[in-house]
N, C-alpha and C positions, 0 to 999 in steps of 0.2 A: 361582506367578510370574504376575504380570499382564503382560497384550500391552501395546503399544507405543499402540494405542486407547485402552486403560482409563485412558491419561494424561491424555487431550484430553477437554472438554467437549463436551457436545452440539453447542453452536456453534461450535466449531472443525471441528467432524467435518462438520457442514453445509456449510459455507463450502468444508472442503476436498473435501468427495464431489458439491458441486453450487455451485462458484466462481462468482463474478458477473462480470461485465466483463471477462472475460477479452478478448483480443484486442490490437489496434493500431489509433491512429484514425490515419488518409490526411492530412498536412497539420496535425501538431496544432500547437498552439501550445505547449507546450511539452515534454519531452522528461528524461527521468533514467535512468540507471543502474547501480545499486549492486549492489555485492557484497560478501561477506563470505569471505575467503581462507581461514578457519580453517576455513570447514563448507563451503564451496564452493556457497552459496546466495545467487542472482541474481536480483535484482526489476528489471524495465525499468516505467517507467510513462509515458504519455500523457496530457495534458489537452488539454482546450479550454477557455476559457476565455471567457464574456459577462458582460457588466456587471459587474465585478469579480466574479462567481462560478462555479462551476467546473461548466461548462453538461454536461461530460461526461469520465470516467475510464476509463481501460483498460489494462491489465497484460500484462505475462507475467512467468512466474518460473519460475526451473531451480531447485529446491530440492525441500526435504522438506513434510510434513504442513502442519507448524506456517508454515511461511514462507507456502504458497499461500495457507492459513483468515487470516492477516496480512494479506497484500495485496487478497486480495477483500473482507474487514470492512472492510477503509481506504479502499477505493472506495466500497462502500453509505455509509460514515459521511462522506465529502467532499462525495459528487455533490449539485451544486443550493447546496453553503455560499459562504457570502461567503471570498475569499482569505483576507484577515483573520484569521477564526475559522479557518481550517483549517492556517493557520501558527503557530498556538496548542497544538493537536495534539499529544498527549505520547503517551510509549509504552505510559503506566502507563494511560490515557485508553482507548488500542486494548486494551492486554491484558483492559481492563474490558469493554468489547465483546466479547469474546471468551470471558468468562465463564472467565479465566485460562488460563495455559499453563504447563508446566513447568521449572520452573527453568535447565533446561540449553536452552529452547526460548526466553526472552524475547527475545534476540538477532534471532529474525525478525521482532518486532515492530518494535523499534529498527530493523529494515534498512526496511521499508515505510513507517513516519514520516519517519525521512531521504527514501526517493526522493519521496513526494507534496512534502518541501517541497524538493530538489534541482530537481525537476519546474517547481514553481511562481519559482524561481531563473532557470532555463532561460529561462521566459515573460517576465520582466524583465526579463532582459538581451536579450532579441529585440528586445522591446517598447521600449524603452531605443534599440536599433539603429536601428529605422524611425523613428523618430520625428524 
């Protein structure tokens, strides 16, 4: 019987034993919160955003394995892109980053692509407000 590891790729196990951007930025410009009710996995995510690109990303997430190695790939693969391109962003895009996930695991993919672009949603209707 294989462990619940020998599911995950090297780079998911990376991601999730040494996450990137974790944190909160102070003041972002824009803001998300997804969850998924059935697994009871939460991604929060932060941007900043300069010159239409996404100058800085930060997470947290109350979930499993697979949803952390999700959200930290998703930030290495936005930080510094044009909005644009990062609203492009597919889940099949992240799982490839990720050197795949387990079938009963894509779900946290899908949950981390929704929040960067819920996130980047957030920063337009601000943006939209002050203006």
């Amino acid at each position: 019987m294989r462990g619940e590891k020998d599911m995950y790729s090297q780079k998911v196990m990376e991601h999730f034993m040494n996450p990137k951007n974790v944190g909160e930025i102070e003041n972002p410009d824009g803001v998300s919160e997804e969850g998924n009710p059935v697994c009871g996995d939460v991604m929060r995510f932060y941007i900043k955003v300069e010159n239409g690109r996404i100058a800085d990303i930060k997470f947290k997430t109350f979930g499993c394995g697979a949803a952390i190695a999700s959200a930290s790939a998703l930030t290495e693969m936005v930080k510094g892109k044009p909005i644009e391109e990062v609203e492009k962003l597919t889940r099949d895009m992240l799982v490839e980053e990720l050197g795949g996930l387990p079938p009963n695991k894509l779900h946290c993919s899908l949950l981390a692509v929704k929040g960067i672009k819920s996130a980047i949603e957030n920063w337009r209707q601000k943006k939209g407000g002050n203006a």
